[in-house]
ZAFI-614304 format. One line per 5 residues: for each residue x, y, z of N, C-alpha, C. Coordinates in steps of 0.02 Angstrom, whole numbers, plus 50000, padded with zeros to 5 digits. Layout:
! residues N
X/Y/Z/X/Y/Z/X/Y/Z  ... $
//
This chain:
! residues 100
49690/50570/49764/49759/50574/49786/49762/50614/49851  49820/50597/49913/49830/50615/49967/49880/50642/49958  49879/50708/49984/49945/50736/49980/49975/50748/50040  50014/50753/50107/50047/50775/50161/50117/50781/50160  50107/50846/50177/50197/50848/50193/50231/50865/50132 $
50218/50896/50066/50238/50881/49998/50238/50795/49980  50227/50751/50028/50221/50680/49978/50147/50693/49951  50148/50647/49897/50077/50601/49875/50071/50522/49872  50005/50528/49889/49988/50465/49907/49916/50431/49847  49955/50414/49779/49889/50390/49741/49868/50347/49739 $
49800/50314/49739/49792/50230/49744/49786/50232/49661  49811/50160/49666/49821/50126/49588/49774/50103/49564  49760/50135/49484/49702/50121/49466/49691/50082/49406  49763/50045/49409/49783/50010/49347/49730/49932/49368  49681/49911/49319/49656/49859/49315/49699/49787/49346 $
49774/49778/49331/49790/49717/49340/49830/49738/49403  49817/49677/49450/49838/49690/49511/49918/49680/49522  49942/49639/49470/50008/49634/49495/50046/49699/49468  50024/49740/49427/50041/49815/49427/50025/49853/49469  49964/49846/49499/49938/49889/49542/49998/49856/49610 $
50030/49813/49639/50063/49808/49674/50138/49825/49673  50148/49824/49621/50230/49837/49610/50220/49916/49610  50156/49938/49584/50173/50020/49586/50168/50043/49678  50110/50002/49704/50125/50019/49780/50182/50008/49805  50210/49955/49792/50287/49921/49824/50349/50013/49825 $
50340/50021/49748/50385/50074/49725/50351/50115/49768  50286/50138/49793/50289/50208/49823/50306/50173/49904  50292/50110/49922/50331/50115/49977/50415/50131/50003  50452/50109/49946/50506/50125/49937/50524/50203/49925  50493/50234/49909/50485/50304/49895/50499/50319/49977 $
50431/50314/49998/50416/50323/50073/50454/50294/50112  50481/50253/50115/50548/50207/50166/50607/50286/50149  50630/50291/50103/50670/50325/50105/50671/50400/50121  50623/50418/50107/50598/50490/50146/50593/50479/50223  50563/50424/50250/50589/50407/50329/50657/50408/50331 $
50688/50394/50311/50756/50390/50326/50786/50460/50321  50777/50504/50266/50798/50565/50278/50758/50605/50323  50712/50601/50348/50679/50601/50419/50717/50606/50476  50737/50526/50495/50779/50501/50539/50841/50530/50551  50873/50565/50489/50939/50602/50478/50937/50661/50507 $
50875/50700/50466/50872/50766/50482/50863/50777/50575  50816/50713/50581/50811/50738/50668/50886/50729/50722  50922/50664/50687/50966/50673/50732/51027/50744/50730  51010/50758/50664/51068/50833/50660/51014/50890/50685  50972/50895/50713/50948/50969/50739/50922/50960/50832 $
50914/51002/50851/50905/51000/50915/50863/51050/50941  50841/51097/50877/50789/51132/50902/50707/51117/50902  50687/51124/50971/50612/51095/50988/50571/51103/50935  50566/51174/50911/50494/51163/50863/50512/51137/50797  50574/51126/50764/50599/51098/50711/50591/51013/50720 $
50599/50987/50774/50602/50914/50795/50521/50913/50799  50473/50958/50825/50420/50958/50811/50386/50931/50767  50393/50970/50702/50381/50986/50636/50400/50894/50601  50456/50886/50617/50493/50814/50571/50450/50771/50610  50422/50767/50669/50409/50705/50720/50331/50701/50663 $
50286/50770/50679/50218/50760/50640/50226/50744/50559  50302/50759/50535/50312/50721/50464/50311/50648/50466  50329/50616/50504/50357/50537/50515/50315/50521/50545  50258/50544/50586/50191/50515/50599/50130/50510/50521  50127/50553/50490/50111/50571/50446/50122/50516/50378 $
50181/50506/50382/50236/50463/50331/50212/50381/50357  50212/50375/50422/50198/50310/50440/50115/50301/50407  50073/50357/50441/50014/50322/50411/49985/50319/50325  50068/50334/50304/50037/50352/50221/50065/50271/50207  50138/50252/50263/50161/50185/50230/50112/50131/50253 $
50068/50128/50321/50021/50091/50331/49956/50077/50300  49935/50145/50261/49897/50148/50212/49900/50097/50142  49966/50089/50114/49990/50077/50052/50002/50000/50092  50011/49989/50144/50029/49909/50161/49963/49876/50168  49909/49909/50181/49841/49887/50190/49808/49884/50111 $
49824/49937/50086/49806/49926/49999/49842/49872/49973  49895/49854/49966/49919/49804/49951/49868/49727/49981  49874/49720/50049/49844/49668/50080/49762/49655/50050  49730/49717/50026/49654/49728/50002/49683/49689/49928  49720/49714/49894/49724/49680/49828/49735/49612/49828 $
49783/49594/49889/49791/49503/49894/49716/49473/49896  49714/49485/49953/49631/49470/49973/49575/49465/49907  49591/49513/49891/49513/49523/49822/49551/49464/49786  49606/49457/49779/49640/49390/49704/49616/49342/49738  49641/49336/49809/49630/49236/49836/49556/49256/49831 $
49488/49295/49845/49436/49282/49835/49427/49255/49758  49444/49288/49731/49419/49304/49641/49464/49236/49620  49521/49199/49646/49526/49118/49627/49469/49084/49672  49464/49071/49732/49422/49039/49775/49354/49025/49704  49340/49095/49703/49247/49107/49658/49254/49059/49601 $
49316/49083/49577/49344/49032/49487/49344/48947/49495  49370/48933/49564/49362/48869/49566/49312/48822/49591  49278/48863/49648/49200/48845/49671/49161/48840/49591  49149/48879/49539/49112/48887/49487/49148/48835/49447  49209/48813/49428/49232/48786/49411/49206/48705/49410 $
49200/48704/49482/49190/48645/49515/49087/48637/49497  49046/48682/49519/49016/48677/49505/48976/48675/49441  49023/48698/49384/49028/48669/49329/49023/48606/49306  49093/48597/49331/49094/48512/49309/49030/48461/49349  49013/48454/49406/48956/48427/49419/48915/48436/49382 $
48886/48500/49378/48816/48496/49327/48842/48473/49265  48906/48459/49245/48913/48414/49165/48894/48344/49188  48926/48334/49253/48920/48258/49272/48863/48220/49283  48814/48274/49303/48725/48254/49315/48705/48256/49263  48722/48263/49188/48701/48265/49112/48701/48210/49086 $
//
């Protein structure tokens, strides 16, 4: 687990992927909305090192939401492989019945 900023950032270690995605989805939504109170807090303050501080939060925040958008994309990827493998074997199945 990643922690910055008081967020955390856990990768999902739930076996089935379409859990493992809806739980990323939810921490992106987590994270969308902490940008947004981000976005709030900077436009109500005007002092430099405070705008500082929120700018390296929301840099921070972006690479935790780019993180979790790339984990997601790794989980698509591994499924279309892991059908691709099922149906190549599949296929090569049925031939070797057919050469019998």
């Amino acid at each position: 687990m990643v922690s910055i900023g008081g967020y955390s950032l856990r990768g999902a270690v739930m076996s089935n992927p379409e859990q493992q995605i809806a739980r990323l989805h939810a921490q992106l939504k987590t994270l969308q909305k902490s940008v947004q109170k981000l976005i709030k807090l900077m436009a109500e303050t005007s002092d430099p090192k405070v705008l500082e501080t929120l700018n390296v939060q929301m840099q921070q925040l972006r690479l935790m939401i780019e993180t979790i958008q790339a984990q997601i994309q790794q989980i698509q990827f591994n499924e279309q492989a892991k059908e691709a493998a099922r149906e190549r074997n599949q296929r090569l199945h049925e031939e070797a019945m057919d050469r019998k």
